[in-house]
Each structure stands twice: as structure tokens, then as C-alpha cells.
Biopython code that builds the backbone (N, CA, C, O; Angstrom):
import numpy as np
from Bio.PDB.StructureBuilder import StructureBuilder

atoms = [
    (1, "UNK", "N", (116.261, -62.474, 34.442)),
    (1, "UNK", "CA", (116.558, -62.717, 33.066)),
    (1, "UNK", "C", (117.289, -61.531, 32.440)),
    (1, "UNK", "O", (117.786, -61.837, 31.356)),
    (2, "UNK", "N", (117.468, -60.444, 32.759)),
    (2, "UNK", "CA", (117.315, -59.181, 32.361)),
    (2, "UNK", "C", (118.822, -59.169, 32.598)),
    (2, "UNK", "O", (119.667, -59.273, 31.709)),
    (3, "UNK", "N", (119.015, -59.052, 33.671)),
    (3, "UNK", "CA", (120.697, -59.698, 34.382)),
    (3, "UNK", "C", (121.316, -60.449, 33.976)),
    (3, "UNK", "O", (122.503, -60.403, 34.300)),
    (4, "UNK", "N", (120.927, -61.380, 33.188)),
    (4, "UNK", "CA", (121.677, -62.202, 32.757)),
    (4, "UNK", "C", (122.466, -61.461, 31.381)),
    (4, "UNK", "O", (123.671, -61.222, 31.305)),
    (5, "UNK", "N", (121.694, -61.253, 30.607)),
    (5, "UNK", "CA", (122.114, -60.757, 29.350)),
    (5, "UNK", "C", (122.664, -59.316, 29.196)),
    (5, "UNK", "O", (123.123, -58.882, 28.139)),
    (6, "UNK", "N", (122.543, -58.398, 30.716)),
    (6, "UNK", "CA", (123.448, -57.498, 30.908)),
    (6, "UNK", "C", (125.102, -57.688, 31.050)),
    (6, "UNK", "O", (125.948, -56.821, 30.833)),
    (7, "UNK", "N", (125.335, -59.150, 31.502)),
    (7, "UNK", "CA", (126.564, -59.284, 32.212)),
    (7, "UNK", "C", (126.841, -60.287, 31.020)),
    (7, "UNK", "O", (126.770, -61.498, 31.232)),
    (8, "UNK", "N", (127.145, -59.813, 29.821)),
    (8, "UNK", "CA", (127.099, -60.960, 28.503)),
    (8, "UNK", "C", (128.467, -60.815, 28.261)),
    (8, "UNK", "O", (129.013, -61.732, 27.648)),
    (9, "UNK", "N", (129.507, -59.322, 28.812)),
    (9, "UNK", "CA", (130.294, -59.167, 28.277)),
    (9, "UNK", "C", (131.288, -59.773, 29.696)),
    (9, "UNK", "O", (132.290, -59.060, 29.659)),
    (10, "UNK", "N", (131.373, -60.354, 30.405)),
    (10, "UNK", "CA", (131.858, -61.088, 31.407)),
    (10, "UNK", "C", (132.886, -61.489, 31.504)),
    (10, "UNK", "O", (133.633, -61.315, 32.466)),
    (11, "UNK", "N", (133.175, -62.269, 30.252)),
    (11, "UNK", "CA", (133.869, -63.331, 29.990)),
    (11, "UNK", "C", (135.506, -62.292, 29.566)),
    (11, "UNK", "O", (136.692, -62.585, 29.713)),
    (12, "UNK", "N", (134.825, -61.038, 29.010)),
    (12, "UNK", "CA", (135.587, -60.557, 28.493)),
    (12, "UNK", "C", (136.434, -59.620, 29.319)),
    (12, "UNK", "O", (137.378, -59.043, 28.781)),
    (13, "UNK", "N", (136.131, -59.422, 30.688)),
    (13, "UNK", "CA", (136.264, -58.275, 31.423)),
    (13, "UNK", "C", (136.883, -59.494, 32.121)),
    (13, "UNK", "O", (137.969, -58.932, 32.268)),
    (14, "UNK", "N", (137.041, -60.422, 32.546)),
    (14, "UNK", "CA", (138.300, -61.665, 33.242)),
    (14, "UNK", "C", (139.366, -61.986, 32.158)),
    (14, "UNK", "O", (140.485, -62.404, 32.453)),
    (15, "UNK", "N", (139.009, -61.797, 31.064)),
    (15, "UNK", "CA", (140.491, -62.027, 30.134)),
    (15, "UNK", "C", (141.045, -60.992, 29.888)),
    (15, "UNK", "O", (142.251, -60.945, 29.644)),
    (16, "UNK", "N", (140.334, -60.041, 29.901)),
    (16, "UNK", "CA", (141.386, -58.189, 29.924)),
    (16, "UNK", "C", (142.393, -58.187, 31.387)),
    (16, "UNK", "O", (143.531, -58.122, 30.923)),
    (17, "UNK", "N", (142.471, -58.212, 32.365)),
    (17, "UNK", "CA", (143.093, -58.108, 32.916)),
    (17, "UNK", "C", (144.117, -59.389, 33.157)),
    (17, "UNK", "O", (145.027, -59.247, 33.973)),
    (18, "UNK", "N", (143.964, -60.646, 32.441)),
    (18, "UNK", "CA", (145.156, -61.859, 32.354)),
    (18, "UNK", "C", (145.448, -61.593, 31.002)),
    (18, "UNK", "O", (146.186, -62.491, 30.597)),
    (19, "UNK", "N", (145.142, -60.546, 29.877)),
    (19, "UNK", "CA", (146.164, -60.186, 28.817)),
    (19, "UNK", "C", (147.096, -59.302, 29.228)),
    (19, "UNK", "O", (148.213, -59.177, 28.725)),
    (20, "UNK", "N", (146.474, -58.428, 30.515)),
    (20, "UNK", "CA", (147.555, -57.143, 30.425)),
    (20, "UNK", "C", (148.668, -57.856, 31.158)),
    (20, "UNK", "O", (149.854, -57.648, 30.902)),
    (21, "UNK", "N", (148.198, -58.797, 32.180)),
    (21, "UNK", "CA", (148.904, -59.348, 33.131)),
    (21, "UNK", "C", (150.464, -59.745, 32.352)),
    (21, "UNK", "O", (151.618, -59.317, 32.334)),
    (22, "UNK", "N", (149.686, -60.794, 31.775)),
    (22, "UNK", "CA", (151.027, -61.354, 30.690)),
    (22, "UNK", "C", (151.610, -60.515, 29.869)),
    (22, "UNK", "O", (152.664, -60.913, 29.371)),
    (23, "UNK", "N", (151.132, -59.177, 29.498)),
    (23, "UNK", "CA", (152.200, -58.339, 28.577)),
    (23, "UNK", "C", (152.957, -57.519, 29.085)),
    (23, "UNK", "O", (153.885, -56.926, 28.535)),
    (24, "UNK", "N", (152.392, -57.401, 30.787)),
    (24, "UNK", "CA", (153.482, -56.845, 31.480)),
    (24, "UNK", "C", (154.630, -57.931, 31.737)),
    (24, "UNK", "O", (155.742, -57.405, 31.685)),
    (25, "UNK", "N", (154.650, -58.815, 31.907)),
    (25, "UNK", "CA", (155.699, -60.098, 32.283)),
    (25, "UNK", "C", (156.388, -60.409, 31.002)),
    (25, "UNK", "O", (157.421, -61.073, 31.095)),
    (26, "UNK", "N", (155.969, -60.023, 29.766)),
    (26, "UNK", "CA", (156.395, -60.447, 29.022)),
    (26, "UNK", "C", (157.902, -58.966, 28.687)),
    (26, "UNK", "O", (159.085, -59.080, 28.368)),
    (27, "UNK", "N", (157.289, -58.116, 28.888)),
    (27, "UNK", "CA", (157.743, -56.657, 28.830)),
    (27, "UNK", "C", (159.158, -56.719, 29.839)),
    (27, "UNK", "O", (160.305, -56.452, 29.482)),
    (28, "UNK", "N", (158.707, -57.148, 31.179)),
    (28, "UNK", "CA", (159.434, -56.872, 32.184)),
    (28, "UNK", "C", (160.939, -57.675, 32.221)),
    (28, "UNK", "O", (162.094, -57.284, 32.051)),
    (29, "UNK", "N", (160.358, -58.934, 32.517)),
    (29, "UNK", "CA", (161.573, -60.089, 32.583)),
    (29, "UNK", "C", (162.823, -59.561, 31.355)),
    (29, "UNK", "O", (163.965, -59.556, 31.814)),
    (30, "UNK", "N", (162.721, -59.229, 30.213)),
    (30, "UNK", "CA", (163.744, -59.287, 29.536)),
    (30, "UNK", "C", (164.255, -57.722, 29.626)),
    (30, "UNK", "O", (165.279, -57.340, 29.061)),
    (31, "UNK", "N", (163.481, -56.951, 30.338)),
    (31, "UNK", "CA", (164.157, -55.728, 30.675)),
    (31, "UNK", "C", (165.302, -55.865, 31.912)),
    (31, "UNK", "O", (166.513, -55.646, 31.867)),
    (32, "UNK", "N", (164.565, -56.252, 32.881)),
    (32, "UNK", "CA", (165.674, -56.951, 34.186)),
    (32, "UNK", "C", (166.779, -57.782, 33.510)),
    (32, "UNK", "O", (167.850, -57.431, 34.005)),
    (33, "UNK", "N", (166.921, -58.536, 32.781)),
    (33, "UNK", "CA", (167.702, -59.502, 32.393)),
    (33, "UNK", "C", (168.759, -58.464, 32.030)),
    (33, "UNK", "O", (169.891, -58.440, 32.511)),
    (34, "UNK", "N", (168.123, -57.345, 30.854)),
    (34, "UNK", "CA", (169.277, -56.578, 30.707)),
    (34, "UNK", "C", (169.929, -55.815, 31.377)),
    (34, "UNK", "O", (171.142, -55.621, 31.295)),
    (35, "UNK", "N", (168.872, -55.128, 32.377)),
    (35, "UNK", "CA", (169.896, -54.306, 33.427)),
    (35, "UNK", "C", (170.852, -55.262, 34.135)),
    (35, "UNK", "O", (171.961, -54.733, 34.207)),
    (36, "UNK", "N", (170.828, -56.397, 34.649)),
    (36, "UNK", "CA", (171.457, -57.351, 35.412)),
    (36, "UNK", "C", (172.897, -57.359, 34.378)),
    (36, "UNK", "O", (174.058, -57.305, 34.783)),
    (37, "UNK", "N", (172.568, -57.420, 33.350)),
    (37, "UNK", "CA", (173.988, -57.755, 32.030)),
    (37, "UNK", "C", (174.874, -56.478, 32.365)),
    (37, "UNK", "O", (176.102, -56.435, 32.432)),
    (38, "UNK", "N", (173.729, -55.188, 32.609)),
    (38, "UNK", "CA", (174.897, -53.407, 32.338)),
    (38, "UNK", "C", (175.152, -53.548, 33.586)),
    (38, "UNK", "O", (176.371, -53.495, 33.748)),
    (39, "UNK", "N", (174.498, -53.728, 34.718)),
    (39, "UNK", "CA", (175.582, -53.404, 36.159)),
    (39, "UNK", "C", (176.545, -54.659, 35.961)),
    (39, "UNK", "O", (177.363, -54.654, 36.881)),
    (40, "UNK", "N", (176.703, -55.499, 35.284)),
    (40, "UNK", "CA", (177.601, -56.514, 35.574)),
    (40, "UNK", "C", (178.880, -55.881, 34.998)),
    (40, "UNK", "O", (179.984, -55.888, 35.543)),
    (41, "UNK", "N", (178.535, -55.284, 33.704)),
    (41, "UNK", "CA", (179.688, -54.680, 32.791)),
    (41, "UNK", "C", (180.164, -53.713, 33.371)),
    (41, "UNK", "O", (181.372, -53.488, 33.449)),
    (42, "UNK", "N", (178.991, -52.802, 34.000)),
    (42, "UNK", "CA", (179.836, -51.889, 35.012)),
    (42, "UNK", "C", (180.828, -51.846, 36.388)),
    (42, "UNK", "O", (181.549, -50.970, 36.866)),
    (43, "UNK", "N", (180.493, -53.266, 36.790)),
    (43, "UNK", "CA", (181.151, -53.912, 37.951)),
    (43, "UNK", "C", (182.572, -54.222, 37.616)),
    (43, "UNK", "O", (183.538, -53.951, 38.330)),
    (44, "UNK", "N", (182.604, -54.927, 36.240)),
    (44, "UNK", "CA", (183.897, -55.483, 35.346)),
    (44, "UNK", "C", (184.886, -54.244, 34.696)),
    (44, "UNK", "O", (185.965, -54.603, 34.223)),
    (45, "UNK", "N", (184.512, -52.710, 34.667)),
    (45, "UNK", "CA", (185.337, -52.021, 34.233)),
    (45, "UNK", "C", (186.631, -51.796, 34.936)),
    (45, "UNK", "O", (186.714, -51.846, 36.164)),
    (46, "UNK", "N", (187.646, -51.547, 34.147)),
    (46, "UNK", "CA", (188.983, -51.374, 34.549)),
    (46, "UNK", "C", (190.001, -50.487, 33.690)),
    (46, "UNK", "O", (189.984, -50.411, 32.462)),
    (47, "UNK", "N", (190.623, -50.027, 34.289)),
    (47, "UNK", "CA", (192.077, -48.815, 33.938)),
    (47, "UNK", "C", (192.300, -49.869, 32.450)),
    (47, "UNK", "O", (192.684, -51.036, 32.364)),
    (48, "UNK", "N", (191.912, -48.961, 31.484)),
    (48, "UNK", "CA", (192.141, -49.621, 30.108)),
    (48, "UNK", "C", (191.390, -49.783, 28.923)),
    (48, "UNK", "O", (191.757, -49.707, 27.750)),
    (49, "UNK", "N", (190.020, -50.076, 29.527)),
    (49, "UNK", "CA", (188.654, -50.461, 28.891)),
    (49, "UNK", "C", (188.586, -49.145, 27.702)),
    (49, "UNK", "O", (188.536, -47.927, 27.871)),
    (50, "UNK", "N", (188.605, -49.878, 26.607)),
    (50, "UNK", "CA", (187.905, -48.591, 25.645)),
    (50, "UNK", "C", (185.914, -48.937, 25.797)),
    (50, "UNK", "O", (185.146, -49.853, 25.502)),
    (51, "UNK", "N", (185.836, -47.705, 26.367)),
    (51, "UNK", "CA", (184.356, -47.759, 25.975)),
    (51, "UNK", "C", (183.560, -46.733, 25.393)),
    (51, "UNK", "O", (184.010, -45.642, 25.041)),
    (52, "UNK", "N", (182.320, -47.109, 25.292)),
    (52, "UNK", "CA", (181.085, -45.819, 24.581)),
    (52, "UNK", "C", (180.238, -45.429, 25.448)),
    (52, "UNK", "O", (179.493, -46.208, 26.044)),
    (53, "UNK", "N", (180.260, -43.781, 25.671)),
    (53, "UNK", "CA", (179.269, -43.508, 26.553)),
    (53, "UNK", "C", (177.726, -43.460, 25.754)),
    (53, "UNK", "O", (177.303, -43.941, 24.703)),
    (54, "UNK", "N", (177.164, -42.656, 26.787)),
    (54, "UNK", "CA", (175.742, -43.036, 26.300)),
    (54, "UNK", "C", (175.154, -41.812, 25.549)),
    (54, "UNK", "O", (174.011, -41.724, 25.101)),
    (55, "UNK", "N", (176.375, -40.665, 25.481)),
    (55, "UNK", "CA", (176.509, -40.083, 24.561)),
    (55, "UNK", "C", (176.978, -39.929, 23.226)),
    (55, "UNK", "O", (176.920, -39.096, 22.322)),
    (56, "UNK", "N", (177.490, -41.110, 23.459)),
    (56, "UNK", "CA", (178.383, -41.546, 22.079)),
    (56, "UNK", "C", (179.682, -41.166, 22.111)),
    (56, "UNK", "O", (180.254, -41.272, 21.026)),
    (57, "UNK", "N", (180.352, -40.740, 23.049)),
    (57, "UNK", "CA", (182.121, -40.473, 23.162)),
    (57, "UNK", "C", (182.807, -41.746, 23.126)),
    (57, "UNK", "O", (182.437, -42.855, 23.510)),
    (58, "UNK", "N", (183.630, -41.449, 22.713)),
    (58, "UNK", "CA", (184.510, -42.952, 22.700)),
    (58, "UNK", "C", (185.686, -42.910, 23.651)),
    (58, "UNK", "O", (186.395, -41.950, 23.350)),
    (59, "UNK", "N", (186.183, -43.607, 24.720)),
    (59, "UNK", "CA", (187.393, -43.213, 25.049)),
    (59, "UNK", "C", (188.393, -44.338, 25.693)),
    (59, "UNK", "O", (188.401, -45.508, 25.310)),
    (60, "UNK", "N", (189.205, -43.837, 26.690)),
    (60, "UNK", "CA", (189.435, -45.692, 27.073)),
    (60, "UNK", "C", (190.077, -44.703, 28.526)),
    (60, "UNK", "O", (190.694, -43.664, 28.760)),
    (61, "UNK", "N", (189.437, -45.854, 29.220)),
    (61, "UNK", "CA", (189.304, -45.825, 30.768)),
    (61, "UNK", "C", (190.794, -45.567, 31.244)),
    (61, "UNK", "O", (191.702, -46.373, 31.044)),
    (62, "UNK", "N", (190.970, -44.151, 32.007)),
    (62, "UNK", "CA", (192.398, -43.878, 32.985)),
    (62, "UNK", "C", (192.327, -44.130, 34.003)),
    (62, "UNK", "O", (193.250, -44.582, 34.682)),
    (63, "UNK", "N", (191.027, -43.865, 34.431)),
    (63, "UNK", "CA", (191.455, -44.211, 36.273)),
    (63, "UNK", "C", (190.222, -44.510, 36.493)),
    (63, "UNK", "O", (189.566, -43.761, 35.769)),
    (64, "UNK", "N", (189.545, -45.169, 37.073)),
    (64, "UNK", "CA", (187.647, -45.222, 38.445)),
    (64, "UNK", "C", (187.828, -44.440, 39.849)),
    (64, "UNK", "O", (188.798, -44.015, 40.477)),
    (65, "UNK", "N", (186.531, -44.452, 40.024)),
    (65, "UNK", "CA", (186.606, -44.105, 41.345)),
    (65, "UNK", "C", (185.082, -44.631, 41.815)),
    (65, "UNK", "O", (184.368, -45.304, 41.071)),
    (66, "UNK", "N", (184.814, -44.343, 42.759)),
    (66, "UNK", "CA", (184.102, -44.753, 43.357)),
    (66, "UNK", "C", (181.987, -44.574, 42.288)),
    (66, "UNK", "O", (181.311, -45.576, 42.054)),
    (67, "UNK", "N", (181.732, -43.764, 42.079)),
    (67, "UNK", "CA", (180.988, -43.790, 40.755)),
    (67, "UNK", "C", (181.185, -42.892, 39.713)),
    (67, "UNK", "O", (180.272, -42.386, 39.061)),
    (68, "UNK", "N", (182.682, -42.642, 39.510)),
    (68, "UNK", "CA", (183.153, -41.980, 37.979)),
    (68, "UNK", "C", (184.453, -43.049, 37.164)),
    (68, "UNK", "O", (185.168, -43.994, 37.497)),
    (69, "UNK", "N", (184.228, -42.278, 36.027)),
    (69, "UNK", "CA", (185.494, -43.027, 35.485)),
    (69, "UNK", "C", (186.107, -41.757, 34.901)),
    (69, "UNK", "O", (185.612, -40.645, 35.085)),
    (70, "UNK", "N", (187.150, -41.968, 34.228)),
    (70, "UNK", "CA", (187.943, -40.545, 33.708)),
    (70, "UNK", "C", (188.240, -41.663, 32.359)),
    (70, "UNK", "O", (188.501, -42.862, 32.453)),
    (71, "UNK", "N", (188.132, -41.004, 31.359)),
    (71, "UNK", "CA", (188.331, -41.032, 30.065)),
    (71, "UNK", "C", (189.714, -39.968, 29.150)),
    (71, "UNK", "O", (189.766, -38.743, 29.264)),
    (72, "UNK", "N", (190.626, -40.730, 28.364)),
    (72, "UNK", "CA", (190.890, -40.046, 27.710)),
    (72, "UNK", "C", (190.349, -40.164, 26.084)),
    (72, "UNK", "O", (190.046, -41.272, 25.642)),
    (73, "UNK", "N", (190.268, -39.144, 25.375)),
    (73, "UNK", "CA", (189.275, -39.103, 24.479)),
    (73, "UNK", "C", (190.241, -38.298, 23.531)),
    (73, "UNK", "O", (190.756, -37.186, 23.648)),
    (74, "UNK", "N", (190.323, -39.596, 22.205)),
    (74, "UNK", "CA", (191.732, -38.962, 20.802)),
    (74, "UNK", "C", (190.687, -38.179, 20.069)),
    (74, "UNK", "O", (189.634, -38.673, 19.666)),
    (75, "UNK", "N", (191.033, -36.959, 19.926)),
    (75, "UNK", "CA", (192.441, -37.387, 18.807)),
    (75, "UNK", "C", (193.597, -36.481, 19.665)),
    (75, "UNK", "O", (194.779, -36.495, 19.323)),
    (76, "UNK", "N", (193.101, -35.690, 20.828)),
    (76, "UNK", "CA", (193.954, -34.231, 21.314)),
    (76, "UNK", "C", (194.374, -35.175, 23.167)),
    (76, "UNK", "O", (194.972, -34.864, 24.197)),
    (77, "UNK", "N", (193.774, -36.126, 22.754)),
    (77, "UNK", "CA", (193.803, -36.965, 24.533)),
    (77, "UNK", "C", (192.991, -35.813, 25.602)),
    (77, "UNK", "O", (193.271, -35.548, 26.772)),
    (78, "UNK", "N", (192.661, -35.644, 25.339)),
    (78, "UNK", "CA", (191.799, -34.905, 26.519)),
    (78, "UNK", "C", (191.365, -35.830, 27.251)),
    (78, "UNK", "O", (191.210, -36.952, 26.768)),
    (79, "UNK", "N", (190.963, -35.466, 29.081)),
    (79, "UNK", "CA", (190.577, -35.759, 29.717)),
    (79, "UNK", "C", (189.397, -35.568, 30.169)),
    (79, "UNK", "O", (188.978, -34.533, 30.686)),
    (80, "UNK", "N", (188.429, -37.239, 29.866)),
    (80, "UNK", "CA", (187.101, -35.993, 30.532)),
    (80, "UNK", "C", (186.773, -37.618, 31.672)),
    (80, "UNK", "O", (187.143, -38.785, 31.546)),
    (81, "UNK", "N", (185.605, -36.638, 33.114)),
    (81, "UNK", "CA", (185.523, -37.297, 33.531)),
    (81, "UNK", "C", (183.936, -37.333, 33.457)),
    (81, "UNK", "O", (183.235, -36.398, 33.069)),
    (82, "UNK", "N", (183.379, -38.878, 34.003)),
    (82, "UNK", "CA", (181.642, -39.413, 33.341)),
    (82, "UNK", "C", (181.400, -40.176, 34.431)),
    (82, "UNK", "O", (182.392, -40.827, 34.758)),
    (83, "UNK", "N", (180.354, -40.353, 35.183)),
    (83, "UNK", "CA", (180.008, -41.358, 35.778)),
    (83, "UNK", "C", (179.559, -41.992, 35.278)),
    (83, "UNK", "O", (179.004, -41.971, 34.179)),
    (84, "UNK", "N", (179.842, -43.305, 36.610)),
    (84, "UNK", "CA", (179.628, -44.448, 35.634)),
    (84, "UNK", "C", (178.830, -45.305, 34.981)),
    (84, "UNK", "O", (179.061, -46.295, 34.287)),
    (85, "UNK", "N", (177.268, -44.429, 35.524)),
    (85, "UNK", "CA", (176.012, -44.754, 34.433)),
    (85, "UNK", "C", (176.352, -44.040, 33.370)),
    (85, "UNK", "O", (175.447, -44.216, 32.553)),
    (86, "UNK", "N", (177.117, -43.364, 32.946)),
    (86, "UNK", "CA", (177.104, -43.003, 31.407)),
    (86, "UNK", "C", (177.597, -43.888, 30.419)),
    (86, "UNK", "O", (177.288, -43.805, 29.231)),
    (87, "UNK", "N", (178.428, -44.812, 30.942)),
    (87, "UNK", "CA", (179.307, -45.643, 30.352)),
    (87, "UNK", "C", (177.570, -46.738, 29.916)),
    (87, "UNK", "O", (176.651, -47.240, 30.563)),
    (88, "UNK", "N", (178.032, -46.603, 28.262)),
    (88, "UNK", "CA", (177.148, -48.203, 27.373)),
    (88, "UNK", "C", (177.495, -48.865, 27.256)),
    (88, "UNK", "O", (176.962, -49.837, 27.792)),
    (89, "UNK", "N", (178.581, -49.067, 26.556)),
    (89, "UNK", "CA", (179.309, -50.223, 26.561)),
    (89, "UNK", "C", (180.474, -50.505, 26.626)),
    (89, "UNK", "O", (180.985, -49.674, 27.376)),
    (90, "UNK", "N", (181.175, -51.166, 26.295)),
    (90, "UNK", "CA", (182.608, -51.691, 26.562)),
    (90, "UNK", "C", (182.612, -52.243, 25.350)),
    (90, "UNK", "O", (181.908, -53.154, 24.912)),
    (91, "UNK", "N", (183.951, -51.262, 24.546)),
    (91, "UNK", "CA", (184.507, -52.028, 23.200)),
    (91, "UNK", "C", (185.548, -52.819, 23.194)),
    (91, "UNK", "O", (186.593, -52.453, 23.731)),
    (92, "UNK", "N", (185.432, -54.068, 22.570)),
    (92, "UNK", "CA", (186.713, -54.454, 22.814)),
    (92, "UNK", "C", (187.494, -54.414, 21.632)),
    (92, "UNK", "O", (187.234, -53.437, 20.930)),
    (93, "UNK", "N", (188.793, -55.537, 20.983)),
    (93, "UNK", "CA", (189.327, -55.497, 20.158)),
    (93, "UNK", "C", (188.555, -56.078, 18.696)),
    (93, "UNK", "O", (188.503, -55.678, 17.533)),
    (94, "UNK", "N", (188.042, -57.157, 19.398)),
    (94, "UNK", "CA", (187.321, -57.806, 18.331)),
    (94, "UNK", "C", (185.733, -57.096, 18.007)),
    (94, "UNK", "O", (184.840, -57.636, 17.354)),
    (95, "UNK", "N", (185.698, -56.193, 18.444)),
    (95, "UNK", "CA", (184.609, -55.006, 17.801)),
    (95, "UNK", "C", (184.931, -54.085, 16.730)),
    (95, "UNK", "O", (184.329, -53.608, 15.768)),
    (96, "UNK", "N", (185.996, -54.008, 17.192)),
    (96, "UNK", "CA", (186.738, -52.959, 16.558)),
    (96, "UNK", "C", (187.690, -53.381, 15.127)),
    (96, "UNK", "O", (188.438, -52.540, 14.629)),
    (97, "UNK", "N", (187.593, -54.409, 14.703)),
    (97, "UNK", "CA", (188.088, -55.360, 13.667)),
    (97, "UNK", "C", (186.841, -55.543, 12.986)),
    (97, "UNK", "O", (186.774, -56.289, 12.010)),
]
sb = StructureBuilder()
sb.init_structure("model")
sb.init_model(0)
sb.init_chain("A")
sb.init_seg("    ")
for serial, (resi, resn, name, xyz) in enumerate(atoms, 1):
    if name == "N":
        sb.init_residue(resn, " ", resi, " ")
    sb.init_atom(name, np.array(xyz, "f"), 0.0, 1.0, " ", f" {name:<3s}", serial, name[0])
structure = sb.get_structure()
């Protein structure tokens, strides 16, 4: 009898671990979704692309290479070069309007 009413909190110690369950899945899936979107954008860059690093430079794509890109960056055109996890996003025209 004694046992019984020790183990009262039971019910609660099987639903703690199917809340965390689901807030990790809930967490996860739309994180993957987004990385899947940035390597795609990074796959799609090309000699031209104005983009934003993840520093906030702005520039537009001169050349790739194998994991860099080279940027020139106004107002003096300088050249800088970033790999290509630095690159956030890709601006286009209609951003920029």
C-alpha cells in the first residue's frame, strides 16, 4: 500500500520525457529546413551575385572558387576575399527597390 502512493507522481515522469521529445522535433525540423534553403543558395552563387555577408559587408560576387568567393566592395571597389559560409544572403534587384 505504501508503494503505491509513493509512485503517485508516475504519470508525470512518462509525460516529461514525450514533452521534451516533441520540443526537440518541434525545434529541429524547421532548423534543417533552413540549413537545406542556405546550402542551396550557396550552391546557386555566381560571378555577379550582390550579396550580404554574415558580417554585414555588402558586395557583389567577382570570381568563386572552390570554398571562397572574392567580393568587390563600393564605394573604393576593393577586393576582399570570404568563404563561402560567410556569405547570408543573396540580394537581388527587387530587394533593393
Amino acid at each position: 500500500m505504501l508503494l503505491l502512493q509513493a509512485s503517485g507522481f508516475g504519470g508525470l515522469g512518462l509525460l516529461l520525457p514525450v514533452v521534451l521529445i516533441g520540443f526537440v522535433l518541434l525545434t529541429a525540423i524547421p532548423q534543417q529546413r533552413k540549413q537545406k534553403q542556405w546550402n542551396a543558395m550557396l550552391g546557386k552563387l555566381k560571378s555577379g551575385d550582390r550579396v550580404t555577408t554574415n558580417g554585414g559587408i555588402r558586395g557583389q560576387i567577382l570570381s568563386l572558387k572552390d570554398d571562397s568567393v572574392i567580393l568587390r566592395v563600393q564605394p573604393d571597389g576593393l577586393k576582399l576575399e570570404f568563404v563561402k559560409t560567410a556569405i547570408a544572403s543573396v540580394t537581388t534587384e527587387e530587394d533593393q527597390a
